[in-house]
N, C-alpha and C positions, 0 to 999 in steps of 0.2 A: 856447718853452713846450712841453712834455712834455704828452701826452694819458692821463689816469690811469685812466681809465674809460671805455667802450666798453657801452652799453646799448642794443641793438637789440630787445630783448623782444618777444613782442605784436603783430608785423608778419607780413607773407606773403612774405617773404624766403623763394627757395628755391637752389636749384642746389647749390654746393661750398659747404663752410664758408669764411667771410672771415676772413682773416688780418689780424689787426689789428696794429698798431704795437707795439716790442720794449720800447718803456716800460709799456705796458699792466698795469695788476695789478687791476684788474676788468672783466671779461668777461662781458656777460650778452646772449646769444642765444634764449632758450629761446622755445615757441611760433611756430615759423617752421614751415619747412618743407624744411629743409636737408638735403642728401643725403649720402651717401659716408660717408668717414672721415674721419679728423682728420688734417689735412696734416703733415709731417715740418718742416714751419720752425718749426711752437711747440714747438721741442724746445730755442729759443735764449733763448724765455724766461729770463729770471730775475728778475722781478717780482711774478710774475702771485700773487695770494693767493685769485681768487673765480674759479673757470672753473662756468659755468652755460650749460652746453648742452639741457636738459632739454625735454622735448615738442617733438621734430624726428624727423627718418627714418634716421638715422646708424644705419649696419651696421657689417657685419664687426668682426673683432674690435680691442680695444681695443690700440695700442702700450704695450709694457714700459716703454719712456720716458715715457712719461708722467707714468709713479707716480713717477721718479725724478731729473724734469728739474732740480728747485728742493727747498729746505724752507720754502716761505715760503708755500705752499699751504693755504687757510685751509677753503674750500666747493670742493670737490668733485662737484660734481651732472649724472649724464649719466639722471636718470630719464626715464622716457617714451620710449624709443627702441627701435631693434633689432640694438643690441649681444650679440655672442654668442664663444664661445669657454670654453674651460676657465678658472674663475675663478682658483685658485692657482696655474695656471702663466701666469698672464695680466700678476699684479698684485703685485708688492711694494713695502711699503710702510716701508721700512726706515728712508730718509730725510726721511719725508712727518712730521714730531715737530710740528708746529703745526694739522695736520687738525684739525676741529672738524665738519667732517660730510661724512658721504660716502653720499650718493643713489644706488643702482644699482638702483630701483626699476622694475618694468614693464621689465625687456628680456628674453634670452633666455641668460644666464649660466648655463653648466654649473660641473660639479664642487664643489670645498669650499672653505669659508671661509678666505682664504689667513692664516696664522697670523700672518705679519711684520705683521698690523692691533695686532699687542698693544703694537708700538712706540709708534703713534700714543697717547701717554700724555693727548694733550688731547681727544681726542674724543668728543661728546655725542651725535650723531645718527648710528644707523648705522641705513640701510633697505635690505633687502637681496629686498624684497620681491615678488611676483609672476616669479618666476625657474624656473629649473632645478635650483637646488643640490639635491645629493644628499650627505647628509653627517651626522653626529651633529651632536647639540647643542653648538656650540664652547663650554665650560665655562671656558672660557679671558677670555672676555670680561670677566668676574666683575672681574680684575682691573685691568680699566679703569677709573679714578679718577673722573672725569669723566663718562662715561656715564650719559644720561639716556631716552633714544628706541631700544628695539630693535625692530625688523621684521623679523620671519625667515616674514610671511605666504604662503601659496600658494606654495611650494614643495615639495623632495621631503625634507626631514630627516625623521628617523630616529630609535628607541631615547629611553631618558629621558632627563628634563631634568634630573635629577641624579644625583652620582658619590657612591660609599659612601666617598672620601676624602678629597673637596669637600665642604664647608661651604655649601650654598646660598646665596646675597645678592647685590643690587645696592645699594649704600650711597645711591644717588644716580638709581636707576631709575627713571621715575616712568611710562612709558608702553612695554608688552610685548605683541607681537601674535606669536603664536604658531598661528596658525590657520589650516587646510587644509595640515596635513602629513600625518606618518607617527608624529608622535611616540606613544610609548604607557609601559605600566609606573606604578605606583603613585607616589603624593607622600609621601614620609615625613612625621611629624604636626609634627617642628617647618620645614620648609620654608620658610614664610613667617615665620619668624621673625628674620632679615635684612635687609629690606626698609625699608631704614632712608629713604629717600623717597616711601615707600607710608604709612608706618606716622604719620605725623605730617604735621598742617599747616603750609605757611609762616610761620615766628614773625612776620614782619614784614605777611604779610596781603597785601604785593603781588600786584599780576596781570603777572605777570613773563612774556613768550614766548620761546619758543624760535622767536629769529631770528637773522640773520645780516644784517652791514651792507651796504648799496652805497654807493658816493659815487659823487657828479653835481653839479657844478658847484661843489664844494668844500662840498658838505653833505650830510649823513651819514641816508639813509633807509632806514626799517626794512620789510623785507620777511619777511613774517612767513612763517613754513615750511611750506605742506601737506603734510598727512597725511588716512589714511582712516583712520575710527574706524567701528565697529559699535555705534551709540546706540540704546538705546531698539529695538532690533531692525531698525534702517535704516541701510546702508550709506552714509556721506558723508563726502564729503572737507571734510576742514576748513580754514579760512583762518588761524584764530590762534588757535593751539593754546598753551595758557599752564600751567606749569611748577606751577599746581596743581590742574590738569586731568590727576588720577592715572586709568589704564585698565590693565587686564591681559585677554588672551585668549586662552583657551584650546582655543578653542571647534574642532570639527571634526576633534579626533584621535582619538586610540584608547587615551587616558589610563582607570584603571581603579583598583579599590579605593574607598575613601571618602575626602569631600574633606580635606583637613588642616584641625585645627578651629584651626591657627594661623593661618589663613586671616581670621579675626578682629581679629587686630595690624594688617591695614592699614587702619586707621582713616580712611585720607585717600582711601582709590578713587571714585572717580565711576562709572566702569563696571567689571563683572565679570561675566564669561563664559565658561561652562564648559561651553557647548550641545554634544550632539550627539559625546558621549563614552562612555564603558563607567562613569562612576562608581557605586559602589553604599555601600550604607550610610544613614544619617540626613544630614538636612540640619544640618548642624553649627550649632547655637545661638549660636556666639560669635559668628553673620554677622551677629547684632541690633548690633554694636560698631560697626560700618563705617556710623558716622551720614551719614557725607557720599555714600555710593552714590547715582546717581540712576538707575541702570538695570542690575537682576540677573537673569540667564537660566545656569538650570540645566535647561535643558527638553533631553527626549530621551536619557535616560540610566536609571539603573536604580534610582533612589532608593529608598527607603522608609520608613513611618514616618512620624509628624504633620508639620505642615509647623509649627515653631518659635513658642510664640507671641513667642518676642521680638522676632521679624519687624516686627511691628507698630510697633514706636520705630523703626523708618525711615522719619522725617518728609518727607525727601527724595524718597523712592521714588516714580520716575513712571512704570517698566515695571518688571512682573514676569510671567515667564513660568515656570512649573514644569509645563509641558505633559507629555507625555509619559514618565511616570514609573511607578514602582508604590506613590504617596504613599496612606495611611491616614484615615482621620478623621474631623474637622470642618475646617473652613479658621476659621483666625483672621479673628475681628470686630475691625471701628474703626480707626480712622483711615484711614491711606492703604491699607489692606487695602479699605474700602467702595469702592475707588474700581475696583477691576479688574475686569475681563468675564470671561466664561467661558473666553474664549482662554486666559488666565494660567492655567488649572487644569486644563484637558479631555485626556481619554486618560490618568487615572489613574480605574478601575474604583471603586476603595473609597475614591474622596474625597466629601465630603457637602458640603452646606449653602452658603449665598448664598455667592457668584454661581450656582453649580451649579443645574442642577432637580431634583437629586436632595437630597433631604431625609435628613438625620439621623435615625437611631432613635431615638427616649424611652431617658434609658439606665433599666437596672434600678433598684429602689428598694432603695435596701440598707435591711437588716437592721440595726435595731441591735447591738453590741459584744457590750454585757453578756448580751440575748437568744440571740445566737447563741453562745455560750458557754455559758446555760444546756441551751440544746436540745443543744448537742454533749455536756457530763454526761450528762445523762438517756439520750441515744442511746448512748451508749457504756456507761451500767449497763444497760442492758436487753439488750445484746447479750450481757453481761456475764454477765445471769441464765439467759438464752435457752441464750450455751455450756454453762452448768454443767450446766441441765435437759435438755440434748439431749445432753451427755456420760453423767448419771445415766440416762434412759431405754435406752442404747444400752448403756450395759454392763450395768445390769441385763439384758435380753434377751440380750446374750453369755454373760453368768455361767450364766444359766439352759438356755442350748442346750447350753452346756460341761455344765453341772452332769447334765443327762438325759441327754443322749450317754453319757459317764462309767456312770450306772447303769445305762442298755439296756447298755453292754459290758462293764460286771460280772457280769451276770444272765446274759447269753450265755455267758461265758467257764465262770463256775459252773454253769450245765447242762452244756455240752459236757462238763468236767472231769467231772461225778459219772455223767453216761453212759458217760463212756468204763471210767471204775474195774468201775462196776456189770458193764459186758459183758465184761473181764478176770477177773473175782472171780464 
């Protein structure tokens, strides 16, 4: 009998890593305490489809054999460790065609997103998160078929998230953490208009996870995938995270301009976060569409302008933060708007009314139509008469300065002349 599985999870296992048997095709160690690198005999592999090394002490850098022992390689996961080295010249992935996730979460990985990932045509989770990389936005991902989960958080990318010859989209995206980089540069207005997993619910209503299988004992258990999400303003890892549990963040770059009001189309996000950014402009109205949000923070950015009343048909809405802004106004009354504190709103100067202590003006009392119409005739004939009469007094008094001037230098001219004849003659 051949040993098919290998699950030491969850123990205080430490020293070298254990080499387990060459029948082996799941592998799960994570949560030990293991040291070193990963030994040169699992290079004989050729079974193995789930390696789960994850939350142990494993350094240095990763072997190029690795990526290219097998193609039967299904989970991939060395998150939680202190793995380091140049990522693209580390890792190709040329023959890995059955990946379906790859963890390189929390280590110490330099350089850029090695491109031979675009092989991996089956792959749904890529975390590539709390790292070193220094690199553009790989735009290349796009064309990953499959791809559901990217993580590109706390690291060092770079430059926009989109190319003037790229077509923006993830057909099948549904969870994007893009937060604590370098990224910056404006969102074109149709951007999110691609987002074809954002943009729509599950037809069938399942609560589907993104998991991956073990087997143990000839029976097949689901271990559901951690991820950190930024809910509701608090940082938490989650246990089972489910495929209509849409989240996009943006939050902590140096993005700029006004948000894309196609930002509206994804009707399906649960969270949406754009904190702590350069955006400027209005809060785009179409964000009233995104019935299912249950936590939106645009706080600390350069807003301006009413805060939307369509806001308010976000039945859902259980955090909202628009702090730090230079929002206008009244704040929309009713419904899930009664429910927020002064924190959602504070540190915009010219915002008014409940939650706030600062109270709204009375506005003016307009004027009626037709009244103000009449008083603009009338003001405008009396101005009317006012010019005429203030032109007739004003030339009169001209004509007549002209007109005496004129005779004093007649009368002058006619004396001179008859004196001078007279003392000649």
């Amino acid at each position: 009998m051949k040993l098919d599985c290998m699950d030491l999870s969850g123990n205080k296992l430490h020293g070298s890593l254990i080499v387990p048997p060459l029948s082996i095709s799941y592998f799960y160690i994570s949560n030990n305490n293991f040291r070193g690198g990963i030994h040169p005999s699992f290079r004989k592999w050729n079974n193995l489809k789930f390696l789960d090394i994850s939350y142990n002490h494993f350094g240095a850098s990763v072997p190029r054999w690795l990526c290219n022992f097998n193609s039967s390689l299904e989970v991939f996961d060395l998150h939680g460790n202190n793995f380091e080295g140049r990522l693209h010249g580390m890792f190709s992935f040329g023959s890995m065609h059955n990946l379906k996730l790859l963890d390189l979460n929390y280590n110490q990985f330099q350089g850029q997103v090695p491109q031979s990932l675009i092989n991996c045509s089956k792959l749904q989770i890529f975390n590539l998160g709390h790292n070193q990389i220094s690199d553009v936005f790989p735009f290349w991902l796009q064309n990953l078929p499959e791809l559901q989960v990217l993580v590109l958080r706390s690291n060092k990318f770079y430059g926009p998230i989109w190319h003037l010859n790229k077509s923006p989209g993830f057909l099948k995206l549904g969870f994007m953490e893009l937060a604590f980089n370098y990224f910056n540069g404006s969102l074109p207005s149709e951007y999110f208009t691609n987002w074809g997993s954002m943009m729509v619910n599950d037809v069938d209503g399942k609560t589907t996870t993104f998991t991956y299988l073990k087997v143990m004992s000839s029976k097949y258990l689901v271990q559901c995938y951690r991820m950190e999400v930024i809910n509701k303003g608090v940082e938490m890892e989650n246990d089972k995270i489910s495929i209509i549990f849409k989240s996009i963040d943006l939050s902590n770059n140096r993005f700029d301009g006004e948000i894309p009001s196609s930002i509206g189309n994804l009707q399906a996000v649960v969270v949406l976060n754009s904190s702590s950014n350069r955006f400027t402009g209005p809060i785009p109205s179409s964000i009233g569409n995104i019935r299912e949000v249950e936590s939106l923070d645009h706080s600390n950015n350069k807003l301006i302008g009413r805060i939307p009343q369509q806001l308010t048909n976000l039945s859902f809405l259980a955090y909202l933060n628009l702090s730090q802004n230079q929002l206008t106004g009244q704040i929309p009354q009713g419904k899930q708007f009664d429910t927020f504190s002064n924190s959602s709103f504070k540190e915009n100067p010219r915002l008014c009314g409940s939650p706030l202590s600062k109270k709204c003006e009375p506005k003016a009392k307009e004027t009626p139509i037709s009244y103000q119409r009449k008083v603009q005739i009338d003001f405008n004939w009396k101005e009317v008469v006012m010019g005429y009469g203030c032109g007739f007094v004003v030339g009169s008094v001209i004509g007549y300065v002209l007109i005496f001037r004129q005779g004093l230098a007649g009368l002058f001219w006619r004396s001179f002349i008859g004196r001078y004849i007279y003392e000649r003659w």
